[in-house]
Each structure stands twice: as structure tokens, then as C-alpha cells.
Biopython code that builds the backbone (N, CA, C, O; Angstrom):
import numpy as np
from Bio.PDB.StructureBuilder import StructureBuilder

atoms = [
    (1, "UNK", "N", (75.479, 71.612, 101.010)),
    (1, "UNK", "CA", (75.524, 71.510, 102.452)),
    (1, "UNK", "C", (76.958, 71.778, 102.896)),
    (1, "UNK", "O", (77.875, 71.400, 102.167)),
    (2, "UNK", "N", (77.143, 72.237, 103.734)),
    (2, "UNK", "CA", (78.499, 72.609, 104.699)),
    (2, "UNK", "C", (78.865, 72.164, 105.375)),
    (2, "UNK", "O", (78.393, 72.192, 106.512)),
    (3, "UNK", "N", (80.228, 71.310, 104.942)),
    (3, "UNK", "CA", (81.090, 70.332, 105.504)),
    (3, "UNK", "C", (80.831, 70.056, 107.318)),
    (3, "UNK", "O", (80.834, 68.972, 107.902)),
    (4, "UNK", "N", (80.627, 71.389, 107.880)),
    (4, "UNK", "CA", (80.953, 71.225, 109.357)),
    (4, "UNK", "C", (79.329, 70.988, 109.619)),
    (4, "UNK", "O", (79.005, 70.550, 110.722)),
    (5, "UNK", "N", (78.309, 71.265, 108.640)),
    (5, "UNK", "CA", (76.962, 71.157, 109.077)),
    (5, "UNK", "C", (76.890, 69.703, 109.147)),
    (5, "UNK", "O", (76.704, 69.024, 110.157)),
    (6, "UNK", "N", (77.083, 69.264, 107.800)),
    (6, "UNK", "CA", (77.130, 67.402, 107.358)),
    (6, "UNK", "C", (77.964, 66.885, 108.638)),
    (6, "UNK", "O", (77.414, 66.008, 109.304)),
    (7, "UNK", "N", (79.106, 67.290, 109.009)),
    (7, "UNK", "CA", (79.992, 66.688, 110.165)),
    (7, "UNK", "C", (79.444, 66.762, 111.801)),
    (7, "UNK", "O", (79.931, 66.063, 112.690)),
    (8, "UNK", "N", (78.402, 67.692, 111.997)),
    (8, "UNK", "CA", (77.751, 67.539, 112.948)),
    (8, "UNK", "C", (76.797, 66.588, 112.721)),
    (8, "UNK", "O", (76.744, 65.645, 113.510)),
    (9, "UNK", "N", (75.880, 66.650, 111.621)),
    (9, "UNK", "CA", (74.894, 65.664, 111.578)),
    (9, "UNK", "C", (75.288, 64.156, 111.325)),
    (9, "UNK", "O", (74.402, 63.301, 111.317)),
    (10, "UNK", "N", (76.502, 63.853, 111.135)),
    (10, "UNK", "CA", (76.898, 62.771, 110.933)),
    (10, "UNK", "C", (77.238, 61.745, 112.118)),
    (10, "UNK", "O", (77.150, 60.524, 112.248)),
    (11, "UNK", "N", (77.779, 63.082, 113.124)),
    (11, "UNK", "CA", (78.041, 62.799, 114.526)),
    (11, "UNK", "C", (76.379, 62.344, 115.611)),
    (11, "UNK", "O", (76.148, 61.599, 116.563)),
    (12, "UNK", "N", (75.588, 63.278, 114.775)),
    (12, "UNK", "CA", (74.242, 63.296, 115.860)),
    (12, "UNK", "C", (73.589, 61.778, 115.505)),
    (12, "UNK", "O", (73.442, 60.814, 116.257)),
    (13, "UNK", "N", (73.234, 61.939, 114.001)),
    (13, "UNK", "CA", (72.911, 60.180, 113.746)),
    (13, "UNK", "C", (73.734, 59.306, 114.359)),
    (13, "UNK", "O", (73.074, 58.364, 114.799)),
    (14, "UNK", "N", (74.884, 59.205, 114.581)),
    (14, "UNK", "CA", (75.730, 58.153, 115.389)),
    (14, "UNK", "C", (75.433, 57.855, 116.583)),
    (14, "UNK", "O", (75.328, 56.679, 116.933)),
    (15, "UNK", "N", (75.258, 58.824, 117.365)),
    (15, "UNK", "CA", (75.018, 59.460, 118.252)),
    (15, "UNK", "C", (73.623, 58.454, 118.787)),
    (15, "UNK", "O", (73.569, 57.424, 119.460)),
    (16, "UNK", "N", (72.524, 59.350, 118.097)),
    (16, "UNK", "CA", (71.458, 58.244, 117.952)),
    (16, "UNK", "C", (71.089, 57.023, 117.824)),
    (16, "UNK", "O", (70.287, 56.425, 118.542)),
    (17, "UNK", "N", (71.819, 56.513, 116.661)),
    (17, "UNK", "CA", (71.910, 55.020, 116.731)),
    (17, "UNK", "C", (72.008, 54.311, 117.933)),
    (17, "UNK", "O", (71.131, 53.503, 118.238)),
    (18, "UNK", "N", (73.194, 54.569, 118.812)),
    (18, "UNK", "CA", (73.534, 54.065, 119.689)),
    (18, "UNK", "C", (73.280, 54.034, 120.034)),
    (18, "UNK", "O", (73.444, 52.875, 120.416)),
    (19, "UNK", "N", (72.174, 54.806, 121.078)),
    (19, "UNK", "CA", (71.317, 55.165, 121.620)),
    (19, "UNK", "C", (70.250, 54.448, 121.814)),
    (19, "UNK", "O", (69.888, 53.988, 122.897)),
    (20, "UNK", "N", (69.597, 54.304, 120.550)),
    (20, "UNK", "CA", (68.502, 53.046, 120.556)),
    (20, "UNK", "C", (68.965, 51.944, 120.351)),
    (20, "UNK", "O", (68.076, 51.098, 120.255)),
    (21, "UNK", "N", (70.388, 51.396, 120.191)),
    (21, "UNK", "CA", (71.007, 50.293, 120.103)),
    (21, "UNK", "C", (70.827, 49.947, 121.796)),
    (21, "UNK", "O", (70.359, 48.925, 122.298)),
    (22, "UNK", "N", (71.298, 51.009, 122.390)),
    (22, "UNK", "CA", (70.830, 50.984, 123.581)),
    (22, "UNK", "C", (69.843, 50.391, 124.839)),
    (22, "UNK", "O", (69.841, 49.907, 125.971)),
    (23, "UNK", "N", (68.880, 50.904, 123.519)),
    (23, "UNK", "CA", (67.597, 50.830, 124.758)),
    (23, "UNK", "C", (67.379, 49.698, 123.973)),
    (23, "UNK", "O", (67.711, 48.779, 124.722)),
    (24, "UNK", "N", (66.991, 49.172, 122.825)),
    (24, "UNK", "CA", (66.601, 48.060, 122.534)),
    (24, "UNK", "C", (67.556, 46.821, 123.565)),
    (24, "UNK", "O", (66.949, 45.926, 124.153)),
    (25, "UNK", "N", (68.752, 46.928, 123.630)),
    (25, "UNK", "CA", (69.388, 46.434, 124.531)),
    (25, "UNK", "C", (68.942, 46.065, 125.927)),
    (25, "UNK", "O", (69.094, 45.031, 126.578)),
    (26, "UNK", "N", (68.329, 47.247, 126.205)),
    (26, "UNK", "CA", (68.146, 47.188, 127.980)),
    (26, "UNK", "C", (66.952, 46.838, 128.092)),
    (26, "UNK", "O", (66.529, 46.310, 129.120)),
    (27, "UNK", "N", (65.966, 47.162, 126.687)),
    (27, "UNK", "CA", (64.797, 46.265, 126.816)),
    (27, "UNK", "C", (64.725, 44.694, 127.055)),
    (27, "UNK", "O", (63.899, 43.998, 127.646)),
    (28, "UNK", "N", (65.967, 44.380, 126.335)),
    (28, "UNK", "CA", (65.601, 42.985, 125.894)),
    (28, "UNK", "C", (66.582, 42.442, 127.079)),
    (28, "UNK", "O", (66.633, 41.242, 126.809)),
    (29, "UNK", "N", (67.221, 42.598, 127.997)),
    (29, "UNK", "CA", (68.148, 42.417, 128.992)),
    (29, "UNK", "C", (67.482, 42.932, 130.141)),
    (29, "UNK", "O", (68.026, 42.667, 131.212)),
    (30, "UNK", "N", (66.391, 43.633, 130.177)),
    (30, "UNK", "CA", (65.616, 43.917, 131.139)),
    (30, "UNK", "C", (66.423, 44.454, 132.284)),
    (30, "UNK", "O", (66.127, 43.861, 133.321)),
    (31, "UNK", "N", (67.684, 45.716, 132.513)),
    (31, "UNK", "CA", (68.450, 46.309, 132.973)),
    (31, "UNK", "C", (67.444, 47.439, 133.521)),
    (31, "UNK", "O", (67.497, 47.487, 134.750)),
    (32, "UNK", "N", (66.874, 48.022, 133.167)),
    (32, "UNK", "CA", (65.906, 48.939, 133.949)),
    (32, "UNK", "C", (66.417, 50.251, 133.356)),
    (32, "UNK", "O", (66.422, 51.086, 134.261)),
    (33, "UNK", "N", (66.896, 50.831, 132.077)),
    (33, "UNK", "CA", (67.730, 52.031, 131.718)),
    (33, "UNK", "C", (67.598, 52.248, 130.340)),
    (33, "UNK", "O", (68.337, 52.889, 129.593)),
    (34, "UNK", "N", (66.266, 51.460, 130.025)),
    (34, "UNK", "CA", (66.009, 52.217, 128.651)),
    (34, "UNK", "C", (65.685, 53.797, 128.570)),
    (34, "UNK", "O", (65.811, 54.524, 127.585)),
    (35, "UNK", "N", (65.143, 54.207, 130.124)),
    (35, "UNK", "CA", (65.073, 55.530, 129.551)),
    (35, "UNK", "C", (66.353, 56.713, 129.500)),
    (35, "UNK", "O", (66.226, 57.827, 128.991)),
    (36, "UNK", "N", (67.446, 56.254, 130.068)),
    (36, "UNK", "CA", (68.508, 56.885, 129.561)),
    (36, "UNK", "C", (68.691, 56.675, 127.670)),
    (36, "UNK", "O", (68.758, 57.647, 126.918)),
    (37, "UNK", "N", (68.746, 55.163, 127.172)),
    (37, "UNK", "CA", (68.691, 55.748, 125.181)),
    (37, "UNK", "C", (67.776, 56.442, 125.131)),
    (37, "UNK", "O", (68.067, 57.484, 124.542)),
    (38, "UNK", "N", (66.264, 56.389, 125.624)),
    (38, "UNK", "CA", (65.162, 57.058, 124.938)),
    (38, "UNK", "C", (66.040, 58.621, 125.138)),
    (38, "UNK", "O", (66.435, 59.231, 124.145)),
    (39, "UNK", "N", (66.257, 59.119, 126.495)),
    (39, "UNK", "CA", (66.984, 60.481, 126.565)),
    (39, "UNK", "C", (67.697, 60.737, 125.606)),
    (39, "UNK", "O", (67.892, 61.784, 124.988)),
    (40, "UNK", "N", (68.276, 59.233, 125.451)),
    (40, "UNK", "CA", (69.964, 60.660, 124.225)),
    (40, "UNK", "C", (69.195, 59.999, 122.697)),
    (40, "UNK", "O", (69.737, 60.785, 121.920)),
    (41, "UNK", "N", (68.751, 59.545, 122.235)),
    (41, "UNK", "CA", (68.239, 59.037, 120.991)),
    (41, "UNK", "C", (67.071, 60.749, 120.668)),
    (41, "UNK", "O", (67.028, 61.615, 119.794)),
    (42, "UNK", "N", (66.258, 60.431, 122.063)),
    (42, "UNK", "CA", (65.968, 62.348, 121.950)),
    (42, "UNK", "C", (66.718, 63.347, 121.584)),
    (42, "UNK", "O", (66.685, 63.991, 120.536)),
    (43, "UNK", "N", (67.390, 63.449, 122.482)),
    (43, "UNK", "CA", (68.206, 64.439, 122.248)),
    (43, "UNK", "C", (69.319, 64.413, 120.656)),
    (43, "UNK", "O", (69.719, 65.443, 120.114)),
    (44, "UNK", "N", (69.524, 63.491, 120.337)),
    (44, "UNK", "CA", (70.059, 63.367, 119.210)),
    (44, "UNK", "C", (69.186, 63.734, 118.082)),
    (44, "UNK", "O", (69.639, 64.354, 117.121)),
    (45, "UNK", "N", (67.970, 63.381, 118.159)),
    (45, "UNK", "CA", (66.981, 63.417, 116.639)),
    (45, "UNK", "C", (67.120, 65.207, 116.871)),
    (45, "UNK", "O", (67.355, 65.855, 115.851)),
    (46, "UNK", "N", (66.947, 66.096, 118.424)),
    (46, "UNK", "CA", (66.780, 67.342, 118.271)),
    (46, "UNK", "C", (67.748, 68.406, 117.755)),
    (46, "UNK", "O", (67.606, 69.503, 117.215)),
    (47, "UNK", "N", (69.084, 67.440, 118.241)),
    (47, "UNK", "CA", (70.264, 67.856, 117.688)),
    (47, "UNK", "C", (70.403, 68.053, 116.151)),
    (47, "UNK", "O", (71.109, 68.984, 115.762)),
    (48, "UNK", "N", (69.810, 67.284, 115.288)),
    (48, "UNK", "CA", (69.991, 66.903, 113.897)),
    (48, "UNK", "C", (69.468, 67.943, 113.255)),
    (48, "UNK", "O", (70.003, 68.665, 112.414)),
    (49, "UNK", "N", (67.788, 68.002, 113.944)),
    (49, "UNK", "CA", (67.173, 69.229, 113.795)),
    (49, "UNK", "C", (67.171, 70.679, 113.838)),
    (49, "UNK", "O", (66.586, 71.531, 113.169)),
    (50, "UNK", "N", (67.936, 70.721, 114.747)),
    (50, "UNK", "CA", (68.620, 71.870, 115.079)),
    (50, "UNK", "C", (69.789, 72.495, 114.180)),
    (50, "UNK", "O", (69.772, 73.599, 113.637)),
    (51, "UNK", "N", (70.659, 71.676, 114.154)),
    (51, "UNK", "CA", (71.596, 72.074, 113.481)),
    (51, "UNK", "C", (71.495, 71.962, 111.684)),
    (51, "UNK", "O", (72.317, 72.494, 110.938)),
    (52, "UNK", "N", (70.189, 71.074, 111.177)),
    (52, "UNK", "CA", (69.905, 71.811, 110.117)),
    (52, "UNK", "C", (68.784, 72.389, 109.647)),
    (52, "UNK", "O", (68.496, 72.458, 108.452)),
    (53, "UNK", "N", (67.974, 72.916, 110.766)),
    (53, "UNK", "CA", (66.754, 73.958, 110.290)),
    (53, "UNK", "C", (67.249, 75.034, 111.482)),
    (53, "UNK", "O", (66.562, 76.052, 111.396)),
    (54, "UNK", "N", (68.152, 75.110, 112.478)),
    (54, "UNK", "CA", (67.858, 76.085, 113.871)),
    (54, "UNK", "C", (69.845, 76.951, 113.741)),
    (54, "UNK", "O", (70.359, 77.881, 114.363)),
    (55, "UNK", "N", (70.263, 76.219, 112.863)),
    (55, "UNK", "CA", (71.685, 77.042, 113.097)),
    (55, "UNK", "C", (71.994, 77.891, 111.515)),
    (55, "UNK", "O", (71.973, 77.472, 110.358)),
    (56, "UNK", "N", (72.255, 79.147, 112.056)),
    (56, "UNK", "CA", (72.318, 80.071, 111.066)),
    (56, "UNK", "C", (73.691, 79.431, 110.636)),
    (56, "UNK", "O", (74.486, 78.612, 111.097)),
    (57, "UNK", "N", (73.517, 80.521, 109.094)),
    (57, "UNK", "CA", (74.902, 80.448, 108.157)),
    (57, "UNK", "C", (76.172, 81.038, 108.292)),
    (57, "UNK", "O", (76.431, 82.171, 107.886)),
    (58, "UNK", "N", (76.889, 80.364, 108.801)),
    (58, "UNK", "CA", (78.409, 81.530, 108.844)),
    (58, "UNK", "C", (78.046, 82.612, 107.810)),
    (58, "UNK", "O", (77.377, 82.413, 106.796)),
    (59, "UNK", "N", (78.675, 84.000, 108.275)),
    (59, "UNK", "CA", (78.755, 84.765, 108.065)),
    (59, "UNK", "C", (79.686, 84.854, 106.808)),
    (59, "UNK", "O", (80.733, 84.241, 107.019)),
    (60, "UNK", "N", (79.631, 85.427, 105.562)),
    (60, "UNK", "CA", (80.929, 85.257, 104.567)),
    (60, "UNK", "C", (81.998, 86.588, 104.500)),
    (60, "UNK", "O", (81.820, 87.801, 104.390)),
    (61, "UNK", "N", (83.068, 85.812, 104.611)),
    (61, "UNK", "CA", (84.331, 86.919, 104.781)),
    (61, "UNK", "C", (84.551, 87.586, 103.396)),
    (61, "UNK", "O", (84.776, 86.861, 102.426)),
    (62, "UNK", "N", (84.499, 88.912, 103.261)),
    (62, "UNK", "CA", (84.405, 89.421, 102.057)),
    (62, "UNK", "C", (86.259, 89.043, 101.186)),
    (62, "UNK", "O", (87.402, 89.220, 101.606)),
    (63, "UNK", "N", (85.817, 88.591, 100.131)),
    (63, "UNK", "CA", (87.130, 88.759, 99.430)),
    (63, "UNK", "C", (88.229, 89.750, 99.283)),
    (63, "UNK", "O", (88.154, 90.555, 98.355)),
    (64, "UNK", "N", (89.124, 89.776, 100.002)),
    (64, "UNK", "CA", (90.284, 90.570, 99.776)),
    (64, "UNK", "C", (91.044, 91.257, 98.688)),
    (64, "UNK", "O", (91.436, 92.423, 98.669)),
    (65, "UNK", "N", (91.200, 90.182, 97.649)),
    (65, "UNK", "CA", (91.551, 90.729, 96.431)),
    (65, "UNK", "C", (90.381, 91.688, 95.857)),
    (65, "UNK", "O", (90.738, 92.731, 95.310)),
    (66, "UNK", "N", (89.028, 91.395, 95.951)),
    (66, "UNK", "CA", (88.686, 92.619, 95.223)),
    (66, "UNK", "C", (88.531, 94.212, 95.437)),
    (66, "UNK", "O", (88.191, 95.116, 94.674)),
    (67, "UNK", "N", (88.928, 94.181, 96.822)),
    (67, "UNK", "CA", (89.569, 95.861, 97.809)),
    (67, "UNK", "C", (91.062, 96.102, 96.970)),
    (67, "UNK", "O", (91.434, 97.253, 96.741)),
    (68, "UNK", "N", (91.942, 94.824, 96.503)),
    (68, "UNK", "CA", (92.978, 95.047, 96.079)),
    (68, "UNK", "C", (92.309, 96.001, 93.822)),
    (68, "UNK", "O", (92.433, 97.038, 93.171)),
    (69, "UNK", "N", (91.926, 95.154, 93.761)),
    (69, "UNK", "CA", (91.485, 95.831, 92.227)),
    (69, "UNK", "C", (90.480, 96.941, 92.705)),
    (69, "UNK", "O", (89.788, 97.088, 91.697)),
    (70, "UNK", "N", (90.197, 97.448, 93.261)),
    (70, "UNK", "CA", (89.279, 98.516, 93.172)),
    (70, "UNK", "C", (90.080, 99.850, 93.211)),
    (70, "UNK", "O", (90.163, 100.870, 92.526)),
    (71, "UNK", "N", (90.612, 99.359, 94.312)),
    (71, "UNK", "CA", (91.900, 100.642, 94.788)),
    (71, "UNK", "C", (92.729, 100.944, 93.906)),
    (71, "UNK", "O", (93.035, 102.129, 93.776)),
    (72, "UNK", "N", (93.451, 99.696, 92.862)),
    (72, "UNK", "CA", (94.423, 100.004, 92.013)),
    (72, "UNK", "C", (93.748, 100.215, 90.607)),
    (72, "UNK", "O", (94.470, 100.175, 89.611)),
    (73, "UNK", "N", (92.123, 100.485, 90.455)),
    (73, "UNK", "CA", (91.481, 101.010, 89.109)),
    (73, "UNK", "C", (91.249, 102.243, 89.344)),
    (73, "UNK", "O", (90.094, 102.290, 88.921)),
    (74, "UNK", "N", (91.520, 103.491, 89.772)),
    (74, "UNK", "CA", (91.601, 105.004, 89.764)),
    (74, "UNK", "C", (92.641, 104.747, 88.805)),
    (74, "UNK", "O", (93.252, 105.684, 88.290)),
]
sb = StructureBuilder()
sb.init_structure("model")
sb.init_model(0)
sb.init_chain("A")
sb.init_seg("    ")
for serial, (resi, resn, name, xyz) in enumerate(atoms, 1):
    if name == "N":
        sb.init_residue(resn, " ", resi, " ")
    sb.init_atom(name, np.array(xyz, "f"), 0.0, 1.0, " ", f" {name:<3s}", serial, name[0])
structure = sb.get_structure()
């Protein structure tokens, strides 16, 4: 897995947590705004999803040195 993939998803679960830390909160405090966590606890599980079944692979930068040995094997 790829550091910045794991570092997004690490962020989105957090993200989430809180979220339903949230609403369980406003449930039980009866604040009237659980459906703002339900929103981002959503949006977080889609985020997770996204970024590891919906975001392509960086592109790979071809190695330099081997343009350097090719050129200097004539």
C-alpha cells in the first residue's frame, strides 16, 4: 500500500470516528444534530472507499540512469 494512500485513509477513519462519536453524543444529549455525524461519518466511510478502490495509481517516473547506460552501451 502507498504511504499517501494509507495517510489518507488514516485521516478518513479519524475522520469518521468522530463523527459518530458525534452523533452518539447528540443522541444521548438530545441536541437535535445527529444528522450532521450521520453526514460526515458518511461521507468519511465514502472517502475510504474511494480512495482505495476509486483513486488510480500514480503514474511511475521512468528511471533515469537507465537512458544513462543505454546511451553509453554503443
Amino acid at each position: 500500500m502507498d504511504k499517501r494512500r494509507l495517510a489518507y485513509t488514516l485521516l478518513l477513519v479519524g475522520v469518521t470516528f468522530v463523527a459518530l462519536l458525534h452523533t452518539a453524543l447528540a443522541y444521548a444529549f438530545d441536541t437535535g444534530l445527529e444528522g450532521i455525524g450521520v453526514l460526515l461519518a458518511g461521507l468519511g466511510v465514502l472517502g475510504v472507499l474511494f480512495v482505495n478502490f476509486g483513486m488510480p495509481a500514480p503514474a511511475e517516473e521512468p528511471d533515469p540512469d537507465r537512458e544513462d547506460v543505454e546511451a553509453g552501451s554503443d
